[in-house]
N, C-alpha and C positions, 0 to 999 in steps of 0.2 A: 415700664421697660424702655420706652421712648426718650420719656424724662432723665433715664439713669444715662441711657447711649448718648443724647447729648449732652447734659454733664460731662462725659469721658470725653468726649472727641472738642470741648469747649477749653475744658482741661490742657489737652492735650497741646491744642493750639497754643494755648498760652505760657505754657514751658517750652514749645519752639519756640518760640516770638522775644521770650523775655529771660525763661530761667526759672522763672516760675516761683520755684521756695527759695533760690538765693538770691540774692543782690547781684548784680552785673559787677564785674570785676576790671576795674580799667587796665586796659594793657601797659607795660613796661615801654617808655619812649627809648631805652636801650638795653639791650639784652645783658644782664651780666657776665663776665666771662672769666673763667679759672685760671690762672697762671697756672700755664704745663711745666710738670715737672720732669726730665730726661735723666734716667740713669744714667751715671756717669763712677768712674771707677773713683771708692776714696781718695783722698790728695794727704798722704802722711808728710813728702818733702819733697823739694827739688821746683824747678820752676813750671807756671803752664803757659803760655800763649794764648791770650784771646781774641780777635778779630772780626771783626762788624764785616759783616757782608751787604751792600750797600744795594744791590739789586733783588736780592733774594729776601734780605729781609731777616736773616738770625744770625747769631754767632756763634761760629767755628770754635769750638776749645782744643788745643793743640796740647800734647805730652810733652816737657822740652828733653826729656832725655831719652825717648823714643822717636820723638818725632812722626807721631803717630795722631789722627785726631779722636779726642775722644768723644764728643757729641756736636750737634749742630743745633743750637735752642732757637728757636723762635722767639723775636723781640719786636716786630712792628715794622712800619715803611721807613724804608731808607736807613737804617743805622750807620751813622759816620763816626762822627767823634765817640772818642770811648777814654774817658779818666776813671781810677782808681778813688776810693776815701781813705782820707789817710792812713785806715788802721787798715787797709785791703781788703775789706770784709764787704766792702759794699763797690758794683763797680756801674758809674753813670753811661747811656748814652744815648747823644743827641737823635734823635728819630724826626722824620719831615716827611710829610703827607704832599708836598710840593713834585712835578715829575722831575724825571732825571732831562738835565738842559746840559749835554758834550756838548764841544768847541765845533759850532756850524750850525747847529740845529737851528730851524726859525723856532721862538719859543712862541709865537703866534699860533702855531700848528699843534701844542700841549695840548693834553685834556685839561682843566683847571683843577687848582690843588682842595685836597683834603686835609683843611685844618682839622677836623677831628684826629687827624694822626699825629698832629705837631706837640711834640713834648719832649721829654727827659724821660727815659725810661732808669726802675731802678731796680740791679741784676744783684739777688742773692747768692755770693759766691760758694756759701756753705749750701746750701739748698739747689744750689744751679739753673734757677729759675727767679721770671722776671715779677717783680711783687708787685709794682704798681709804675703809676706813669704818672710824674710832675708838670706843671707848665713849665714851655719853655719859651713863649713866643712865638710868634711866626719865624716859621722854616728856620727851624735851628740848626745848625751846622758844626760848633765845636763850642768849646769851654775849658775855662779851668776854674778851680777851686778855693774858695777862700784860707787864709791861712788857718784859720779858727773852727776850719772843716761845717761851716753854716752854709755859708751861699754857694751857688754855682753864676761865675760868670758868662754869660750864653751871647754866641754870634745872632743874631738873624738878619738872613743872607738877602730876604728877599725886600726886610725895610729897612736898611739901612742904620741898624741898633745894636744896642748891648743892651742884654737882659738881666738885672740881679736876681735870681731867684731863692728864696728862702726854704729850705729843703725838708725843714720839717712840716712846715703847713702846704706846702708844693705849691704856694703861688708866686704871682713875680710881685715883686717889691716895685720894681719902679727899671723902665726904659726909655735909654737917653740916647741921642742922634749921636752917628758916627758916620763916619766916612762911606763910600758907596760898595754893595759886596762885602762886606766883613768877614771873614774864613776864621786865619786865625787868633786864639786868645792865650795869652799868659801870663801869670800875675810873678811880677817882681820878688824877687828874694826878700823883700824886708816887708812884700803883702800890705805895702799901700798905695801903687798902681797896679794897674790892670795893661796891657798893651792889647791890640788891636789891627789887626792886617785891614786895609782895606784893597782891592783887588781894584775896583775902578778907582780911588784918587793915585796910587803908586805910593801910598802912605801908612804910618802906622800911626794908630791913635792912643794918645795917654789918657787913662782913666781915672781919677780920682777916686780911688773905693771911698772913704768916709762921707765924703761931701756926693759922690755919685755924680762926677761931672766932669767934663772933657775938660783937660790939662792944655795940651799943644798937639800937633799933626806932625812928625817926621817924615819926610820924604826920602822912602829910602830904593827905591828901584820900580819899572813896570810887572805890573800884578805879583804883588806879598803876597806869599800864601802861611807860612807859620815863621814862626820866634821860636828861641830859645834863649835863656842866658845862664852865664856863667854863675854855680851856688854864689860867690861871693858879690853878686852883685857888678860886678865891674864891667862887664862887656854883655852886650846884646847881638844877637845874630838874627836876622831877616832872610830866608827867600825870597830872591825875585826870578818869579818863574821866567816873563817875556826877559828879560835881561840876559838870562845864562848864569847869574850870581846870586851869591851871597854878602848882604849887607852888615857890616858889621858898627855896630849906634853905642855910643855912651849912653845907659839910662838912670846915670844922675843930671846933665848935661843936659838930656834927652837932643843929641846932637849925632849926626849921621859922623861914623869917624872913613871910613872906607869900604870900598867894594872889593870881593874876594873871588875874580874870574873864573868860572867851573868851565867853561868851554863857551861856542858858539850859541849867540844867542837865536832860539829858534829852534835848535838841534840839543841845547842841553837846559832841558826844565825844568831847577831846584823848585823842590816839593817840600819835605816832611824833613826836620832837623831833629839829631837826638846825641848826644854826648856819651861819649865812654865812662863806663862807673871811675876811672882818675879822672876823667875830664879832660883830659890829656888830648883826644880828638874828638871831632864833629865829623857824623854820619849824615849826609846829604842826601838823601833820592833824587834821581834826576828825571822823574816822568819817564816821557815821549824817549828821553836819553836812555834808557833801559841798564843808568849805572846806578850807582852810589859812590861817591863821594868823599873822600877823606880829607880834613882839611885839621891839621896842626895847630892848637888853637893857642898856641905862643908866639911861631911867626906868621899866624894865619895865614897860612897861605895852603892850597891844593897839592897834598901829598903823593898820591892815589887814588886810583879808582878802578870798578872790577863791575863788570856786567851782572844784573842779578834775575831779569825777567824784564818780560813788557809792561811795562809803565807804572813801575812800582811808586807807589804813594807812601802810603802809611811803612812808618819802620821803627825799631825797637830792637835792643839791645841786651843781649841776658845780664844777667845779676854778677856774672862771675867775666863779662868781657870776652868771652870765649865766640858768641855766636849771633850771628845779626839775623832778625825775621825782615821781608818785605811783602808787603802784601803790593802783587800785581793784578790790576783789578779787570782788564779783557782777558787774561788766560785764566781768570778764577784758579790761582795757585797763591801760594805762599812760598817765597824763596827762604830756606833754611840755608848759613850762608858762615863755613866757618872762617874765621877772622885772620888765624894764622895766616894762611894760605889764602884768602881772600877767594876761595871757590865754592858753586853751591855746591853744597854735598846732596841735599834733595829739593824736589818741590811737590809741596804738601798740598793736595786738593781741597777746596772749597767749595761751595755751594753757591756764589754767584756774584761777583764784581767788590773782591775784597777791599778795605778802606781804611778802617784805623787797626794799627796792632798795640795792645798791651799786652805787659807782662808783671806776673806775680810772682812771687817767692814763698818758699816753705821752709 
């Protein structure tokens, strides 16, 4: 009887201590996790609106003929930059585990960053959810696309690079020194430079996509924040925020041709550039300026301009020319903003310091 009770209680011990009949099972150094999927109403036509929310951390999908939103997904820290792939079936964006640093902040007094969160997220538009996370570098910030729909060209903000990333293996190929602050990126119409905003030299950087190597440095105004150019190639357009302008650069030349005065510099903050579907104008956000911008892109010069919200950033332009988004990123709204009449018609609620806007078509 003795013999048997300690047996059991000898037993006993040794399946607390160990497990006894199994083998210890080593734990997961990271927990996997499910991309959530959000009900969202089918999409048979017409356009949608989609917008990174930059504080909160997911993206807004806006109706564009309700003007309604239809979900808020979940995508990661910091979502800013947000492109399209070519076929629109798949939509990137930049995500950074780095904190948020406004204009004054000592960044001495940050908590330090989480590269675990630094990446490229990639958003199932049919499915409405986020499928996986690419490398993007440290503190990725924006990008564009290769012509050939392979790479993604990626800012990182915080070392002073551009990132090639190869998007079906998600790793980076290879990153090359650029200018200091890097924002924005956009790849030339004939998709064999890359341009390059840097914020601290007042410069934009030529890229060499084949060879992966820096061209020349333009100096085109204090702190670029994006580019756009003309489809045919011919003209190039810079923000310069501290200026009050718009830079306008040959990028065969890669030579600065003139600056395009939006107002007071200090008082009016060119941001986010976007072209009318003729092309015919340029859409300017002006920050701190709480306008946008209209600028004649044959005598370049400043046509117009119409209040849209507080410090709207990111903007985009429907399919048909009719109606301009802006995401203002301290009232967590969206300015729906129709074009005729240059007035907001509404402003659509977000979920937390909105940043980039795209727009899709059906």
């Amino acid at each position: 009887m003795f013999k048997s009770f300690f047996l059991t209680m000898a037993c006993t011990l040794v399946l607390l201590m160990t497990g006894c009949s199994n083998p210890p099972v080593a734990p997961e150094t990271k927990p996997a996790t499910t991309p959530k999927t959000v009900s969202v109403p089918e999409w048979k036509s017409g356009y949608r609106v989609f917008v990174t929310n930059e504080s909160s951390g997911d993206l807004t999908i806006i109706d564009g003929s309700t003007l309604e939103v239809l979900a808020n997904i979940p995508l990661g820290k910091r979502p800013r930059g947000i492109h399209a792939s070519h076929d629109g079936k798949t939509i990137f964006v930049a995500l950074s585990g780095s904190p948020q640093a406004p204009p004054g902040v000592d960044e001495s007094t940050l908590p330090p960053p989480d590269k675990s969160a630094d990446g490229i997220g990639v958003f199932d538009v049919e499915q409405n959810k986020l499928l996986r996370v690419l490398e993007g570098g440290s503190d990725p910030e924006n990008f564009d696309i290769s012509s050939d729909g392979n790479t993604l060209f990626v800012s990182n903000e915080d070392i002073s690079s551009l990132s090639f990333l190869d998007i079906v293996s998600g790793k980076v190929l290879q990153t090359i020194k650029v200018g200091g602050e890097p924002e924005g990126v956009r790849l030339a119409p004939n998709g064999k430079t890359v341009y390059v905003t840097s914020e601290n030299d007042s410069a934009v950087d030529v890229v060499d996509v084949a060879g992966r190597k820096l061209l020349k440095s333009i100096k085109v105004g204090r702190r670029p924040r994006n580019i756009i150019f003309l489809p045919d190639g011919s003209r190039g357009y810079v923000s310069a925020e501290n200026d009050g302008t718009v830079a306008m650069f040959d990028p065969v030349k890669n030579v600065k041709l003139q600056d395009i005065q939006l107002g007071a510099a200090g008082e009016i903050k060119p941001m986010d550039l976007v072209l009318s579907p003729d092309n015919t104008k340029l859409y300017v956000s002006a920050g701190r300026g709480k306008k946008v911008f209209v600028v004649d892109t044959k005598t370049n010069q400043a046509t117009a301009s119409f209040e849209v919200g507080t410090r709207p950033w990111g903007i985009a332009v429907s399919p048909d020319g009719k109606m301009l988004f802006s995401a203002n990123g301290p009232s967590n709204d969206v300015s729906a903003v129709d074009l005729a009449n240059q007035s907001v018609v509404k402003k659509i609620k977000t979920t937390g310091s909105p940043w980039g806007v795209l727009i899709l078509n059906r």
